[in-house]
C-alpha positions in Angstrom: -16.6 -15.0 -3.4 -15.1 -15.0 -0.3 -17.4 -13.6 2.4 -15.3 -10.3 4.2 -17.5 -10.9 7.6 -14.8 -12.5 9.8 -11.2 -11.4 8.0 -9.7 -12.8 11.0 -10.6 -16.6 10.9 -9.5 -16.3 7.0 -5.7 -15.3 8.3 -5.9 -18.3 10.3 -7.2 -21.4 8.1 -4.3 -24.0 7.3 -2.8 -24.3 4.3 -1.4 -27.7 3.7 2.1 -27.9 2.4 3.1 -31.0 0.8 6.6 -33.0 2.0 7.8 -32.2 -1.6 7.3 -28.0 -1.1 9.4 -28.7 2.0 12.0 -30.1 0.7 12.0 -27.2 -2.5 12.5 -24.9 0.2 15.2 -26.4 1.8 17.2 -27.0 -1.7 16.3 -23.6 -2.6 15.8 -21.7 0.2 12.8 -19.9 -1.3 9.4 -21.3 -2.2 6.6 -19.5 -4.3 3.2 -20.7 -3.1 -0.2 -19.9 -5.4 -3.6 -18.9 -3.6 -2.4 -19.3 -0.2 -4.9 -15.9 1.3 -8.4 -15.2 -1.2 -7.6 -12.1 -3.3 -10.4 -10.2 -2.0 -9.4 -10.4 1.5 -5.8 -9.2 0.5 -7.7 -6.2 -1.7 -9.3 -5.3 1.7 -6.7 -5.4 4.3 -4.5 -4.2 1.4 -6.0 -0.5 1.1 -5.3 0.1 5.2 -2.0 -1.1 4.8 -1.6 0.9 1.6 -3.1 4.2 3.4 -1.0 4.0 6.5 2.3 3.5 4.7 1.7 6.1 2.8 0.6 8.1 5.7 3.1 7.2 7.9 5.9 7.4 5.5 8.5 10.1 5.9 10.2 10.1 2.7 9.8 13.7 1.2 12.0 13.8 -1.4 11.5 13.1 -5.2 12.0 10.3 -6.7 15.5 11.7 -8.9 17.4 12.8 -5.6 17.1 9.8 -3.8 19.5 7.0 -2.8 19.2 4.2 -5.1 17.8 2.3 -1.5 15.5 4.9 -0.9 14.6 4.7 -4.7 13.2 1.3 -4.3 10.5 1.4 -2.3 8.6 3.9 0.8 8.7 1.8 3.9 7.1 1.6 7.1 7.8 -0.8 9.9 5.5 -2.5 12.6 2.8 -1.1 10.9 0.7 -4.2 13.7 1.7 -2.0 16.2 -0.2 1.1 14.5 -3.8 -0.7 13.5 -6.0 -3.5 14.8 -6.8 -4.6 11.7 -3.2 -4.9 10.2 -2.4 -6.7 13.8 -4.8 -9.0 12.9 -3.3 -9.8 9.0 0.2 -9.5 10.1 -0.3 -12.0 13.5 -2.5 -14.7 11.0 -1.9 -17.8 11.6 -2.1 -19.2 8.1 1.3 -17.4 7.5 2.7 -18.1 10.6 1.9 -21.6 10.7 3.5 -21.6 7.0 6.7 -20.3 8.0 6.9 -22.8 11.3 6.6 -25.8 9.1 9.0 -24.7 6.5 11.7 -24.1 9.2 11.1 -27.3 10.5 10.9 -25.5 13.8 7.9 -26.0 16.6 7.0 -22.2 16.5 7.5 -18.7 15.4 7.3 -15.4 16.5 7.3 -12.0 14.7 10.6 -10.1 14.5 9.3 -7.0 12.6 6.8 -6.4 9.7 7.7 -4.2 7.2 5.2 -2.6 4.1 7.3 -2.1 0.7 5.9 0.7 -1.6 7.4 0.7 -4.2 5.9 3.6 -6.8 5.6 4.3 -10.3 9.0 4.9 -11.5 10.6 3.5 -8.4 13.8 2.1 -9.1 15.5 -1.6 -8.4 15.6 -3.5 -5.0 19.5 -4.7 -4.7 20.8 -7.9 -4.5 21.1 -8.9 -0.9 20.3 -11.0 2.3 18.3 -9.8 4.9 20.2 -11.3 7.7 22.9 -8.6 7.5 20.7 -6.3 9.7 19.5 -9.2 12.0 21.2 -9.9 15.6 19.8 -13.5 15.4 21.6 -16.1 16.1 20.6 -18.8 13.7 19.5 -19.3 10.1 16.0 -20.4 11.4 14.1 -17.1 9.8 12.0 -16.5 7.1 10.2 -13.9 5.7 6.6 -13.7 4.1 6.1 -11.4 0.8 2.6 -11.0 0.4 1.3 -8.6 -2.4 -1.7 -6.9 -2.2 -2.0 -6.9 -5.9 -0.7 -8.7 -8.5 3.0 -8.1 -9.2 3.5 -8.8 -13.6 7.2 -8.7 -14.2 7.2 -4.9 -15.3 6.4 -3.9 -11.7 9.0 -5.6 -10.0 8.2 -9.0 -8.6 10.6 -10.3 -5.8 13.3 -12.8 -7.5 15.9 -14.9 -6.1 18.7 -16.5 -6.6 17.5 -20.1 -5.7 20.0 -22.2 -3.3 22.1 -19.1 -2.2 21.3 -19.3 1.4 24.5 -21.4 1.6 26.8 -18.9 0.0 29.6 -17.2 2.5 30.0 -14.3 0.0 28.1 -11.4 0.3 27.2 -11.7 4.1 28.6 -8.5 4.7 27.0 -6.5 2.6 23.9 -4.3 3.0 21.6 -3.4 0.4 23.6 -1.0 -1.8 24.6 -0.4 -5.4 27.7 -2.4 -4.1 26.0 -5.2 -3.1 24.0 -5.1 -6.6 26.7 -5.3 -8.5 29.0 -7.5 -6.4 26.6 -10.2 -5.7 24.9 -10.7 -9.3 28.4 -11.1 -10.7 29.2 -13.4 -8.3 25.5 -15.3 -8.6 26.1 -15.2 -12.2 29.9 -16.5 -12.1 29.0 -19.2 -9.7 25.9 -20.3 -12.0 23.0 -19.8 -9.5 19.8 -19.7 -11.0 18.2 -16.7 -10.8 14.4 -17.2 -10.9 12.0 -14.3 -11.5 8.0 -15.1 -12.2 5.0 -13.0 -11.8 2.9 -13.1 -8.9 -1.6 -13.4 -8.8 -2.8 -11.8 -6.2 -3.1 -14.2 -2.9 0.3 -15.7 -3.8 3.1 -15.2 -1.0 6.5 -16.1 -1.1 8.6 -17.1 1.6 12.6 -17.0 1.8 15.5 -17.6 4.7 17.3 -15.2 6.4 20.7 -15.6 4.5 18.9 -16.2 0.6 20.1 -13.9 -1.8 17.2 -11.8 -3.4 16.7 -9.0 -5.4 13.4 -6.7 -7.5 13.1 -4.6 -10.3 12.2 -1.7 -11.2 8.6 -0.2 -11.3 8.0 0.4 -15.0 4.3 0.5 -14.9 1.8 3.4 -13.8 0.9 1.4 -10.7 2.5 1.3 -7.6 3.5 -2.0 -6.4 1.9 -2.6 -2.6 3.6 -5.7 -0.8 3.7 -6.7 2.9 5.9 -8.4 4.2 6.5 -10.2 7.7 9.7 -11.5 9.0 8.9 -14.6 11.4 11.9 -16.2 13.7 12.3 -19.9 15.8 10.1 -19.1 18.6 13.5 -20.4 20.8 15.4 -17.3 18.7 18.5 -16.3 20.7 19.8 -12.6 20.6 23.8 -12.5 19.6 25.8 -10.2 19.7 25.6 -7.9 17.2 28.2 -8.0 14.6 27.5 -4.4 12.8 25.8 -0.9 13.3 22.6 -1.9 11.7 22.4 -5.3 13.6 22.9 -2.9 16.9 19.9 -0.3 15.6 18.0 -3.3 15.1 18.3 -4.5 18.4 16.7 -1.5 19.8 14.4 -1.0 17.7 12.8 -4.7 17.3 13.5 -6.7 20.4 14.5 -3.7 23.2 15.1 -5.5 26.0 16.2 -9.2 25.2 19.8 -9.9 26.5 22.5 -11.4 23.9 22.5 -15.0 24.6 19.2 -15.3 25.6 16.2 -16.5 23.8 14.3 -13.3 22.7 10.6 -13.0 24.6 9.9 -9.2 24.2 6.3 -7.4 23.8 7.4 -6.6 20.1 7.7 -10.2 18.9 4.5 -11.9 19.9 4.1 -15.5 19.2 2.7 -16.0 16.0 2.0 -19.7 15.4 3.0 -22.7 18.2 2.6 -26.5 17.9 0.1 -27.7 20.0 1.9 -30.5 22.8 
């Protein structure tokens, strides 16, 4: 068993990909990866991230009169900036140094965390692509989906729609019963496969920016913890924003950088950089 003594060193340990995962991930923009943190360690850090988002949460109403957004999950964001100890899992360099070598990029620094509660009972994640609410201006972004327990299908693992980081359509949308039903037909009509599996505990998955992904609902008794961190080129440059959620983001997750400048702000520490 894993000893709990120095959590920290265990976010940092390599984990070796091989040339043929790299080039999975840039066919299908996605990649599934099994064992990459020890289960027990996730259990540990798990129940503070658990207790803060719940604490931290401020969704008050039930379940039934709820968006179908707000349906799918409580959130919290920067939950790093709220604990030590979830600084420590979220700024790992086992993670970070993952996402660096899968976008082929020499480093990587945080652009936001964000934990994903979804409860008993909570309802579908829509289809989507997370770069919709990003003023980033490349593709080079990926995002780590850690759960801190195992996900079986009836809970709602994260799926995706493998080679869709390509597709124009869809862009514009943000998660939304539109965007559900607009971009599984058009997944489905353009024959993308759509690949849903059940995740162990210490599996993460990573996907870009502009990859099309989707969850189901919660049908078990349990909730469904996940963390997730969204890592960007170290040499990121701010653009202009191109919608009113790209412009909230801006503020709230880089204040400070200037459009057409690489973003260096206190809020998106360096993660993971190649030694020269």
């Amino acid at each position: 068993m894993t000893t709990l003594l120095e959590p920290v060193s265990v976010l940092d340990r390599p984990y070796a990909l091989t040339a043929a995962q790299k080039r999975q991930f840039g066919q299908d923009g996605y990649i599934h990866l099994k064992s990459v943190l020890p289960p027990d360690v996730l259990a540990d850090y798990g129940r503070d991230i658990t207790r803060l988002t719940i604490e931290l949460s401020t969704q008050t109403k039930p379940l039934e009169d709820r968006t179908t957004y707000d349906r799918a999950f409580l959130q919290v964001m920067n939950l790093w900036e709220q604990s030590e100890r979830v600084k420590a899992f979220v700024l790992g360099k086992t993670l970070g140094r993952l996402a660096a070598d899968l976008l082929n990029v020499r480093g990587v620094r945080l652009y936001h965390d964000q934990s994903l509660y979804k409860e008993p009972g909570g309802g579908i994640t829509p289809a989507h692509a997370d770069q919709y609410y990003w003023p980033l201006a490349s593709d080079r972004t990926v995002t780590a989906w850690v759960p801190l327990q195992a996900v079986p299908l009836d809970m709602g693992p994260l799926s995706f729609y493998a080679g869709s980081q390509h597709e124009a359509f869809g862009r514009d949308l943000g998660i939304s019963d539109e965007s559900e039903a607009a971009i599984t037909a058009m997944m489905e009509a353009r024959q993308f496969d759509f690949i849903q599996k059940p995740f162990d505990l210490g599996d993460v998955s990573f996907h870009l920016g502009w990859t099309f992904h989707k969850a189901g609902a919660n049908t078990s008794l349990t909730p469904r913890s996940v963390m997730t961190i969204i890592y960007m080129d170290i040499d990121m440059v701010l653009q202009a924003p191109t919608n009113g959620m790209q412009e909230a983001d801006w503020a709230h997750w880089c204040p400070g950088a200037e459009i057409g400048k690489p973003i260096s702000t206190p809020k998106n520490p360096i993660i993971f950089e190649r030694a020269t």
